[in-house]
C-alpha positions as CSV (number, residue, x, y, z in Angstrom):
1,X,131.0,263.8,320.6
2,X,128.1,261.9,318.7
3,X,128.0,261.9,315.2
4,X,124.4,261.7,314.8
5,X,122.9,263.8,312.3
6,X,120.0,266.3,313.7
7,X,116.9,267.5,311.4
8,X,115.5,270.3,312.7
9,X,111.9,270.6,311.5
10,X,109.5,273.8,311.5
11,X,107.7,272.1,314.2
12,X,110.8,272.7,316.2
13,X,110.9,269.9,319.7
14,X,108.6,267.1,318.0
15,X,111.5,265.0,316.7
16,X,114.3,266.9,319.1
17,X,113.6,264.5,322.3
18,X,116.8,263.0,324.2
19,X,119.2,265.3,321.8
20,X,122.7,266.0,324.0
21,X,122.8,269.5,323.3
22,X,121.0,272.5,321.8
23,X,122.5,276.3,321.2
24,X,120.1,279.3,321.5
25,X,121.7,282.2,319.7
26,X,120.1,285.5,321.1
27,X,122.0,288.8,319.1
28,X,121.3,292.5,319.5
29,X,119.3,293.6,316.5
30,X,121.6,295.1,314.5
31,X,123.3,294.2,312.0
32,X,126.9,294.1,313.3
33,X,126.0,292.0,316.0
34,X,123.5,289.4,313.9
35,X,126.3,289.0,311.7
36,X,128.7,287.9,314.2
37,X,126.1,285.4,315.9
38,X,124.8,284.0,312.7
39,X,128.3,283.3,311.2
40,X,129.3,281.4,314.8
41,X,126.0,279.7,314.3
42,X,127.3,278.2,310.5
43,X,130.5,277.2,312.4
44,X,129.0,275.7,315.4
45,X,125.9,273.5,313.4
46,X,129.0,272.0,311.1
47,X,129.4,270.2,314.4
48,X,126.1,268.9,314.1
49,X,125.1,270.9,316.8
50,X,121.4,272.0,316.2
51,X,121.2,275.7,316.7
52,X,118.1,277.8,317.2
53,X,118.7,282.1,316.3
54,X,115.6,284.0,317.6
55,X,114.5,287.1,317.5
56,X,112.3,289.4,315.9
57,X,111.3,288.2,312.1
58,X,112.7,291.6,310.7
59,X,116.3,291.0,311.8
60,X,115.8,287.8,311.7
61,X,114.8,288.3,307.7
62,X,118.0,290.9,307.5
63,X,120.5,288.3,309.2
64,X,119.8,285.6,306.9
65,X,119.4,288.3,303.7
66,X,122.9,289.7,304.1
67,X,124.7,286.5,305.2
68,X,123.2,284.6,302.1
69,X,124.0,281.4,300.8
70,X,126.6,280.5,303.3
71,X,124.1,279.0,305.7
72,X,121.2,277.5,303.6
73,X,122.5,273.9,304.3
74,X,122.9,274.1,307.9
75,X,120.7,272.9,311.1
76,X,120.2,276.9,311.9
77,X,116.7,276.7,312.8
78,X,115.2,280.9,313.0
79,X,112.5,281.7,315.4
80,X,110.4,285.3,315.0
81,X,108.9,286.7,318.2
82,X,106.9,289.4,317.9
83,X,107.0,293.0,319.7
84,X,105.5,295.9,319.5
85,X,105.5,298.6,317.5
86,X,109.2,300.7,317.8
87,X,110.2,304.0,316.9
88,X,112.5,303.6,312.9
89,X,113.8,307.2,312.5
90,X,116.1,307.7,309.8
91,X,119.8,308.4,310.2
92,X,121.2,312.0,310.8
93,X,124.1,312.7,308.7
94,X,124.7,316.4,310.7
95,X,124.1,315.4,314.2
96,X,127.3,316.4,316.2
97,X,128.0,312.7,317.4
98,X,128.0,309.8,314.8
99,X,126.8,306.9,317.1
100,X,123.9,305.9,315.7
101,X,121.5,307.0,318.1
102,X,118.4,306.2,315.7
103,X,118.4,302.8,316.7
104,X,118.2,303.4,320.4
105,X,114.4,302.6,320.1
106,X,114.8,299.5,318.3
107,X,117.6,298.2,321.3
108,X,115.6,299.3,324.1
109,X,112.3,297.9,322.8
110,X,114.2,294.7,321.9
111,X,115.4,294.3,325.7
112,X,112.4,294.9,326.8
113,X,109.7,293.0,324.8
114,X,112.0,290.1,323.8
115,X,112.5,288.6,327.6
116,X,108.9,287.0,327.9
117,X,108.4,285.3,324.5
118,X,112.2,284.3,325.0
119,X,111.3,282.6,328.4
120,X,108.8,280.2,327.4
121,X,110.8,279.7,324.5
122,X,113.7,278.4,326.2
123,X,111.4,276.9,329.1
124,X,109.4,274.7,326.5
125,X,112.7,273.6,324.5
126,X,114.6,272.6,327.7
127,X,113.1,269.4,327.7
128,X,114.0,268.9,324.5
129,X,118.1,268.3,325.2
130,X,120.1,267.1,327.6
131,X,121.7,270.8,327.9
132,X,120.7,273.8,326.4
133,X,123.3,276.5,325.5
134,X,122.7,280.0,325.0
135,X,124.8,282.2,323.8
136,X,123.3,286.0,324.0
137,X,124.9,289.3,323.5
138,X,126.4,291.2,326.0
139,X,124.1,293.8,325.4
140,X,121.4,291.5,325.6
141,X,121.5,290.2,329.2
142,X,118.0,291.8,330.1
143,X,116.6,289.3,327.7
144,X,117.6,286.0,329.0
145,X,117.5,286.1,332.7
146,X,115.3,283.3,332.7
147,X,118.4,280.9,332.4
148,X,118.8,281.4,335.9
149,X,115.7,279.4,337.0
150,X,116.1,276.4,334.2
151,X,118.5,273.8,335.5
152,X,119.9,272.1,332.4
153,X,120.6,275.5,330.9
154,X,124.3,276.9,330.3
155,X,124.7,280.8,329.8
156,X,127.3,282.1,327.4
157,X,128.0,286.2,326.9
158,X,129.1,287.5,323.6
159,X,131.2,290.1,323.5
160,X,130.8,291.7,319.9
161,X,134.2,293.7,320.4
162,X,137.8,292.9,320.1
163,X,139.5,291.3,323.1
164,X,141.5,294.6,323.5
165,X,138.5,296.9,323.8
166,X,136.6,294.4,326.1
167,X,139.5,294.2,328.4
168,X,140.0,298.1,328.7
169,X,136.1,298.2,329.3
170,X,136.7,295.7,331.9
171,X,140.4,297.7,333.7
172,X,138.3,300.8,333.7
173,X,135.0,298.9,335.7
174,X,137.1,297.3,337.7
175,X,139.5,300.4,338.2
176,X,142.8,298.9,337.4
177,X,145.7,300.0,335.5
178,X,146.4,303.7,337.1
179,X,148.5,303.0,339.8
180,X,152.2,302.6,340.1
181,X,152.8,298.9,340.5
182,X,154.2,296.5,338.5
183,X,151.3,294.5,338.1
184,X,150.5,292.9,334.6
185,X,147.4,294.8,334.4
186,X,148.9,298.3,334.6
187,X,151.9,297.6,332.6
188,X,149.1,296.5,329.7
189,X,147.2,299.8,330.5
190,X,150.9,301.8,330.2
191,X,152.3,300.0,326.7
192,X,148.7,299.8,325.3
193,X,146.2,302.8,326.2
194,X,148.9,305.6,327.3
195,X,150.0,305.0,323.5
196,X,151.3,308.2,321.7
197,X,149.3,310.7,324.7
198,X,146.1,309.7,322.2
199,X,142.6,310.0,324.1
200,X,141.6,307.3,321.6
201,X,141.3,304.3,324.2
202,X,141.4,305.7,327.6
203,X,138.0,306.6,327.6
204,X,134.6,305.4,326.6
205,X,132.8,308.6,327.2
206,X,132.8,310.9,323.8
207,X,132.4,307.2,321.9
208,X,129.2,306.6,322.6
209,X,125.7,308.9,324.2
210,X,124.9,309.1,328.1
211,X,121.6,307.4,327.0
212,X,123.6,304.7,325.8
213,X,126.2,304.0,328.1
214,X,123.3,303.8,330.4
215,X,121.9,301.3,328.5
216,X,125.5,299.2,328.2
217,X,125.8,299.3,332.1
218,X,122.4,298.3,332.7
219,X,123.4,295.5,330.5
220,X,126.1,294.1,332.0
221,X,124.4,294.8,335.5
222,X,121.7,292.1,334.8
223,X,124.6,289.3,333.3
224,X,123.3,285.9,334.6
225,X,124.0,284.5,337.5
226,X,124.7,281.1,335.8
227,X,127.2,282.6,333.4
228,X,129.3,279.9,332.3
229,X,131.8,281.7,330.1
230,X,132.4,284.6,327.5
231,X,133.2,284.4,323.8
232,X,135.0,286.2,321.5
233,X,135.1,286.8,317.5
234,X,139.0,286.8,318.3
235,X,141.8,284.3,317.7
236,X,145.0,284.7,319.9
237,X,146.8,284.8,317.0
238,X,145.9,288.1,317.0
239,X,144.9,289.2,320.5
240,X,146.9,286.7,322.8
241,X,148.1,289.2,325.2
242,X,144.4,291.6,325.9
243,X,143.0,287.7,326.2
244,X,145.5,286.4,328.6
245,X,145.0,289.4,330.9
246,X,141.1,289.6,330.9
247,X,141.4,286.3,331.6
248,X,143.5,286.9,334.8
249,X,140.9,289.8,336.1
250,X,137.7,287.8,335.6
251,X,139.3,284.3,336.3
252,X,135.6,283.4,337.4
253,X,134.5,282.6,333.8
254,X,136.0,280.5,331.2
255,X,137.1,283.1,328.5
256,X,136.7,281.3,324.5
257,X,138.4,282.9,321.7
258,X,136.3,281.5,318.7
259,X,137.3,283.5,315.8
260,X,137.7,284.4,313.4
261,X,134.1,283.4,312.9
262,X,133.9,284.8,309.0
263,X,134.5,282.3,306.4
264,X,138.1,282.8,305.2
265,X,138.9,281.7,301.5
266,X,140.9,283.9,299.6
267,X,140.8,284.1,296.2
268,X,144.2,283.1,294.6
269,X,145.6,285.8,292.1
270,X,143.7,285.2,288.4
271,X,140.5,283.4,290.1
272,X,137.9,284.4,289.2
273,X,135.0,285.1,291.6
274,X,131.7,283.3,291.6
275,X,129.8,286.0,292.5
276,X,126.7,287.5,290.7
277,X,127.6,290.8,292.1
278,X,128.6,293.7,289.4
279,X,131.8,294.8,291.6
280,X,133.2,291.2,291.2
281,X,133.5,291.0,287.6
282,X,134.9,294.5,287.7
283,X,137.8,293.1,290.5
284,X,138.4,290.4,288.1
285,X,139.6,292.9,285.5
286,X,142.2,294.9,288.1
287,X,145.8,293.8,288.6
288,X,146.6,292.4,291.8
289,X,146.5,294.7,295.3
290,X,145.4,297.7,293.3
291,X,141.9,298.7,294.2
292,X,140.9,300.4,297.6
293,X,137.8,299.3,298.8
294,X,136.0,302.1,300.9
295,X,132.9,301.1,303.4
296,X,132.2,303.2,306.8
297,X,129.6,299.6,308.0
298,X,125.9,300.1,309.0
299,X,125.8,302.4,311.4
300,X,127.6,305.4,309.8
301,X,125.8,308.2,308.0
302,X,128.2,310.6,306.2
303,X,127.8,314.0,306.0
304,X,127.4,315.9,302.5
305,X,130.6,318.2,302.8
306,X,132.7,315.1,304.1
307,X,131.5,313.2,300.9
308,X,132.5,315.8,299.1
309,X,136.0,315.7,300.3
310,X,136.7,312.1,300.1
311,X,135.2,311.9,296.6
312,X,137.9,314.4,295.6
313,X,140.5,312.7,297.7
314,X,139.5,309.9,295.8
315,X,139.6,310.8,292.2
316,X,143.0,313.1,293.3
317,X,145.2,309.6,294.1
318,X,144.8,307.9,290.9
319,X,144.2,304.6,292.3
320,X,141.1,302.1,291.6
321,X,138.5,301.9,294.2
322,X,135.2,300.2,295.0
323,X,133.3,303.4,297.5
324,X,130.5,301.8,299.2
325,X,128.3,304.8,299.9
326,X,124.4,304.4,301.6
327,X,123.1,305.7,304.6
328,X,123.0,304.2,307.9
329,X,120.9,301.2,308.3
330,X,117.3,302.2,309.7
331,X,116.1,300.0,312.6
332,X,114.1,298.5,309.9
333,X,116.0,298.3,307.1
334,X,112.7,296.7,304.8
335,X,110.6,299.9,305.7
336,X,112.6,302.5,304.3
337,X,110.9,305.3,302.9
338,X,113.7,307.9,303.0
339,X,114.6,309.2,299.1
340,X,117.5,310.8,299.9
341,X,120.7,309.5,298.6
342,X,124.0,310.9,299.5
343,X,125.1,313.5,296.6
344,X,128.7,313.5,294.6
345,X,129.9,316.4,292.6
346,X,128.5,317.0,289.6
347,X,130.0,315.6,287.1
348,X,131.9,312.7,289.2
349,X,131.3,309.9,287.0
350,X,133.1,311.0,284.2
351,X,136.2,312.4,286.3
352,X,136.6,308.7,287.6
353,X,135.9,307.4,284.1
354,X,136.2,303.2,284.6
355,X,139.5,304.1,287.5
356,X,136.6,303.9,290.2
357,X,133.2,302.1,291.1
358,X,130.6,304.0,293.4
359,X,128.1,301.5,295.0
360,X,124.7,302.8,296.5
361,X,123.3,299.8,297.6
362,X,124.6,296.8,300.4
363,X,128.0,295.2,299.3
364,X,129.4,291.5,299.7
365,X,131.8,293.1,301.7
366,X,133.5,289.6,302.9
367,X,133.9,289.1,298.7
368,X,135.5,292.1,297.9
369,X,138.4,292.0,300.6
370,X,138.6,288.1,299.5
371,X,139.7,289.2,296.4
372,X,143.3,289.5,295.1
373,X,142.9,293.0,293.4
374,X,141.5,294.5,296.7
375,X,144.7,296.4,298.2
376,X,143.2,298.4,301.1
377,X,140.0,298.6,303.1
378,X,139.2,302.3,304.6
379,X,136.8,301.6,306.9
380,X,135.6,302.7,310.4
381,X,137.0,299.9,312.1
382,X,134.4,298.4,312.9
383,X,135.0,295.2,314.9
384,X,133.2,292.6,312.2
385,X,135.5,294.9,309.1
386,X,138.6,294.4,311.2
387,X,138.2,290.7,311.6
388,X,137.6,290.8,308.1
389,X,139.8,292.4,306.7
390,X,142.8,290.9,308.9
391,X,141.4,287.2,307.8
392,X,142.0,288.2,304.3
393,X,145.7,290.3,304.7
394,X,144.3,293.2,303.6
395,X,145.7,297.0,305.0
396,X,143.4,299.0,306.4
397,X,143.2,303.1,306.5
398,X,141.5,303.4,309.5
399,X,138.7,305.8,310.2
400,X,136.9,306.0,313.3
401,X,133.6,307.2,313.9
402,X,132.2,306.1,317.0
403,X,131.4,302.9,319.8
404,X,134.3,300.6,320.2
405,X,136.1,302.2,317.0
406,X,138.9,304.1,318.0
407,X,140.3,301.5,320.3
408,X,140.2,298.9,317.4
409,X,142.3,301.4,315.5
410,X,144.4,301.9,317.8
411,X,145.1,298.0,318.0
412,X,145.3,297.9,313.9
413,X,147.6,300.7,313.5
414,X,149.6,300.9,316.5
415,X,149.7,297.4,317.9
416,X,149.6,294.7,315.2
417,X,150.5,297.6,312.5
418,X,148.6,296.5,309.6
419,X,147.2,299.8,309.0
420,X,147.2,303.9,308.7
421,X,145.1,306.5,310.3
422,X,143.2,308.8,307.8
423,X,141.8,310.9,311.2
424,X,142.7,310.2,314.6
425,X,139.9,310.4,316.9
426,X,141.3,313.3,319.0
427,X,140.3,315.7,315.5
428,X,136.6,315.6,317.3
429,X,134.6,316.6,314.5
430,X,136.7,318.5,311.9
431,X,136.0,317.2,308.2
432,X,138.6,315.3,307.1
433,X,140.2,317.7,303.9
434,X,140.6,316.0,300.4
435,X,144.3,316.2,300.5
436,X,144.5,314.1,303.4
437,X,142.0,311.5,302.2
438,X,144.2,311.5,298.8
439,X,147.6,310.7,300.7
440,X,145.8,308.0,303.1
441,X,145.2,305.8,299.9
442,X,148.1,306.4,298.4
443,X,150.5,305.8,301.5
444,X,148.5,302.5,301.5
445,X,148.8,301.6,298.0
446,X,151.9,302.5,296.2
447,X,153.9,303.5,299.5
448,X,157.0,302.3,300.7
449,X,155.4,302.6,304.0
450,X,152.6,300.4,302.4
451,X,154.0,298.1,301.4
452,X,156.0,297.2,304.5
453,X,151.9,297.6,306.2
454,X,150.5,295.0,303.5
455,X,153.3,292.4,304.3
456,X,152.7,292.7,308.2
457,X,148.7,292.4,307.1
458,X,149.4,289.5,304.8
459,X,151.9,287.5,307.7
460,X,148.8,288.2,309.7
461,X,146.0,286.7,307.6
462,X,148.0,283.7,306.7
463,X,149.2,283.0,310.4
464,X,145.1,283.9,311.2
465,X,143.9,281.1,308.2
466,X,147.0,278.6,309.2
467,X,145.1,278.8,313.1
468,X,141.9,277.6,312.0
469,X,143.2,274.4,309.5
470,X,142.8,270.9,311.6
471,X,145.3,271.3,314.6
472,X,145.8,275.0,314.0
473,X,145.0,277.2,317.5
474,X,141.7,278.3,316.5
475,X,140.7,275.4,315.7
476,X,141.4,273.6,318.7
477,X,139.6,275.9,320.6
478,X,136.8,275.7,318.7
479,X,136.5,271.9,319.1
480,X,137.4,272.5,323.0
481,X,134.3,274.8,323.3
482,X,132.6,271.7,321.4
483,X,133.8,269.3,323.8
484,X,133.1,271.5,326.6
485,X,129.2,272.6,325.6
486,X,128.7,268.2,324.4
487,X,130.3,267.0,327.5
C-alpha cells in the first residue's frame, strides 16, 4: 500500500490523476445512516485513502455538523447535488406506528433525483484512479446503478444494521430456517429468533409501514450487478456467529466486518472531559457509573402521556440522569419551524433539583457514554446507540420503537446480555407506566442483577477496544479490506 499523501482540493480531479484508489461514500439521508458512513470515511482516509461523501448539501451540512471535529483533518472531500424540492412534514408524536414515516418523501425523492447527478459524478472521476470504490447504502442501490457500465469501478453495500438483523432479513428472503433439519441455518433461526416465544425477531412486518417495506425490497431488488462485497458496522467480537452464517448463505460476496466504526476512547475514572458541552462538566461532578443517560435517537417522537410517565419514573428511582428529549429529526433538520416542544410536569425542575439534567437540544451522545459517571443508556436500540454504547461497556435498558430495533434488543438483552428490557415489543402500543420505567433504571443501576449486566457490558467493550489495537481482529480486517480495495 503506498504511502503517498493525497490532497484533495475543491477542484476535485485536477491534481487526482494516476491515484491507485478512490472511495465514493453514498448514505441514505438520514442521520443514522450518514453517521455510520461518515465515521467509516474518518477510518478509511487515515489510510490515506481519499474519500469523496456526496449527497445533497443539507445532509451533507448535518453529517459533518453532528460528527464535528473528529474529521476536520481528514482527505473527506463532500460533494452537494442538488434535487428538487421534497415534502419536510414534522414528526407525529400520536400516530399509531412510530417509524418515522415523515421522512418517506425525503428517501424516495433522494433515490430518485440522486441517480443522474451521481452518474456523471462517478463517470467523470473514474478517470481519475486506478479503481474507484463505492460504498452505498443498502437502501440506496437505485442510486448507483451506473457502477455497472464503468469498468474500473468496485461496488460495496452497506448494511446499516447489525449482522444479526441482516442475516434474519436475509433467512426470511431466502426462506430458510423453518424446517426440521439440522442444518446450521435453522438451528441459528431455533436458538436465536424462537427465543422466549417473543414476536420480536421473527418478523419484519409491524416494524416498519407497507409503503416502506416496499421501498426496502425495491432496494435490494436493484443491488448491482458488480457487487463486490457487503460491509458491516460490526466486529465479530460481538456478532461472529450471525456473520459466519450470512456468510455461508450468500457465499457469492465477500462479507467485511468493519466496526466498530465510532471512535472508542474512554474516559478513565477522574478525567476530565474536553468538551464545551454543559452535560460534560455536570458528568465530571458525578461519582463513577451513577448517571443514566436517556436518548430514544433521531427518528423517535414521544408521545405527551409517555413523557409524562418516564419523567415520573425518572424522578421516582433516585438515580442521576442526563434525559435527552427533542422531537424527531425533520427531513430537514435546518428548516424547522415547528414551536412545539415536548412538555414535563409542572413543576419538574425543582422535583429533580441538581439529581437530573433534561436536554432539549442534539447531544454528543458518543461523549456522554465515553464517560466514567455514565452507568446506563435507555435507548431504542438503535443500531449506531448499540455499537455505541457496547464500545464504551455501558448497560443498556432497552426500548424499542420501530425498524430494526427489536431484533437488536433482542441480541443486547438475550444474546450478549448486556442489557434489560423496559417494554418488550410484543406490548404493541401500551404506554409504558412510571413504575416500570422507575424499576428499569434502578435494576440497571444499583441492582444485583445490574451489576452482573455492567460486568458482561464492560468484558464486552474492552474485548471490542482490545479488537481494534494493531493486531487485534478488527483491526486486521480493516487493513485486509485496505489491502483488498489498494490491491
Amino acid at each position: 500500500m503506498s504511502n503517498q499523501n493525497y490532497v484533495i482540493s475543491e477542484n476535485a480531479g485536477k491534481n487526482t490523476h494516476h491515484l491507485p484508489v478512490m472511495v465514493v461514500m453514498v448514505p441514505l439521508p438520514a442521520q443514522g445512516h450518514l453517521n455510520q458512513l461518515l465515521h467509516l470515511s474518518r477510518l478509511l482516509s487515515a489510510f490515506n485513502i481519499p474519500v469523496h461523501f456526496v449527497g445533497t448539501a443539507t445532509h451533507n451540512r448535518q453529517a459533518q455538523h453532528r460528527v464535528g471535529a473528529e474529521i476536520s483533518n481528514h482527505l473527506i472531500q463532500f460533494h452537494d447535488f442538488d434535487i428538487p424540492i421534497f415534502p419536510s412534514p414534522s414528526p407525529n408524536p400520536n400516530t399509531t406506528h412510530k417509524f418515522p414515516s415523515h421522512l418517506i418523501p425525503l428517501m424516495t425523492a433522494a433515490a430518485v433525483h440522486l441517480r443522474r447527478p451521481l452518474a456523471a459524478f462517478l463517470s467523470s472521476l473514474s478517470s481519475k484512479a486506478k479503481r474507484l470504490i463505492v460504498i452505498h447504502d443498502s437502501l440506496m442501490s437505485s442510486v448507483v446503478q451506473v457502477v455497472d457500465t464503468i469498468v474500473n469501478v468496485e461496488s460495496y453495500n452497506f448494511h446499516s444494521v447489525s449482522a444479526f438483523a441482516a442475516t434474519l432479513h436475509c433467512l426470511e428472503r431466502k426462506g430458510i430456517g423453518g424446517g426440521d433439519d439440522n442444518c446450521e441455518s435453522t438451528k441459528f433461526y431455533k436458538e436465536h429468533v424462537i427465543l422466549k416465544e417473543s414476536n420480536s425477531v421473527r418478523s419484519c412486518e409491524n416494524c416498519f409501514p407497507t409503503e416502506f417495506l416496499d421501498f426496502i425490497k425495491s432496494q435490494f431488488d436493484q443491488l448491482p450487478k458488480k457487487t463486490c462485497g457487503k460491509i458491516y458496522n460490526t466486529c465479530r467480537v460481538i456478532e461472529g456467529s450471525s456473520l459466519k452464517l450470512i456468510e455461508r448463505i450468500e457465499n457469492e460476496f465477500n462479507h467485511w466486518a468493519l466496526g466498530p466504526f465510532n471512535p472508542v476512547k474512554k474516559l478513565k475514572n477522574g478525567e476530565r472531559s474536553s468538551s464545551k458541552h454543559s452535560c460534560m462538566s455536570w458528568l465530571d461532578q458525578q461519582e463513577p457509573r451513577s448517571v443514566m443517560y436517556i436518548s430514544f435517537g433521531t427518528t423517535t417522537t414521544v408521545e405527551d402521556k409517555q413523557i409524562k410517565e418516564i419523567a415520573i419514573g425518572l424522578a421516582r428511582s433516585h438515580q442521576k440522569f442526563i434525559w435527552v428529549i427533542r422531537d424527531a429529526d425533520k427531513g430537514d433538520i435546518f428548516h424547522d419551524d415547528n414551536d412545539k416542544k415536548p412538555k414535563l410536569p409542572e413543576g419538574y425542575n425543582d422535583l429533580i433539583g441538581d439529581r437530573g439534567l433534561v436536554i432539549r437540544e442534539w447531544a454528543p451522545q458518543l461523549e456522554i457514554l465515553s464517560h466514567w459517571a455514565t452507568g446506563g443508556f435507555m435507548t431504542h436500540c438503535g443500531w449506531n446507540s448499540c455499537m455505541e454504547s457496547m464500545t464504551m461497556g455501558v448497560p443498556m435498558a432497552a426500548w424499542p420503537m420501530h425498524s430494526d430495533q427489536p431484533r437488536n434488543t433482542v441480541l443486547v438483552t438475550a444474546i450478549l446480555r448486556v442489557g434489560v428490557v423496559v417494554k418488550d415489543w410484543d406490548q404493541g402500543e401500551e404506554v409504558v407506566s412510571a413504575l416500570t420505567v422507575e424499576e428499569a433504571v434502578k435494576r440497571l443501576i444499583v441492582s444485583e442483577e445490574g451489576a452482573e449486566i455492567r460486568m458482561n457490558a464492560m468484558r464486552v467493550g474492552e474485548a471490542v477496544r482490545r479488537s481494534i489495537e494493531d493486531g487485534g481482529d478488527s483491526r486486521k480486517e480493516l487493513e485486509a479490506f485496505v489491502n483488498h480495495i489498494t490491491r
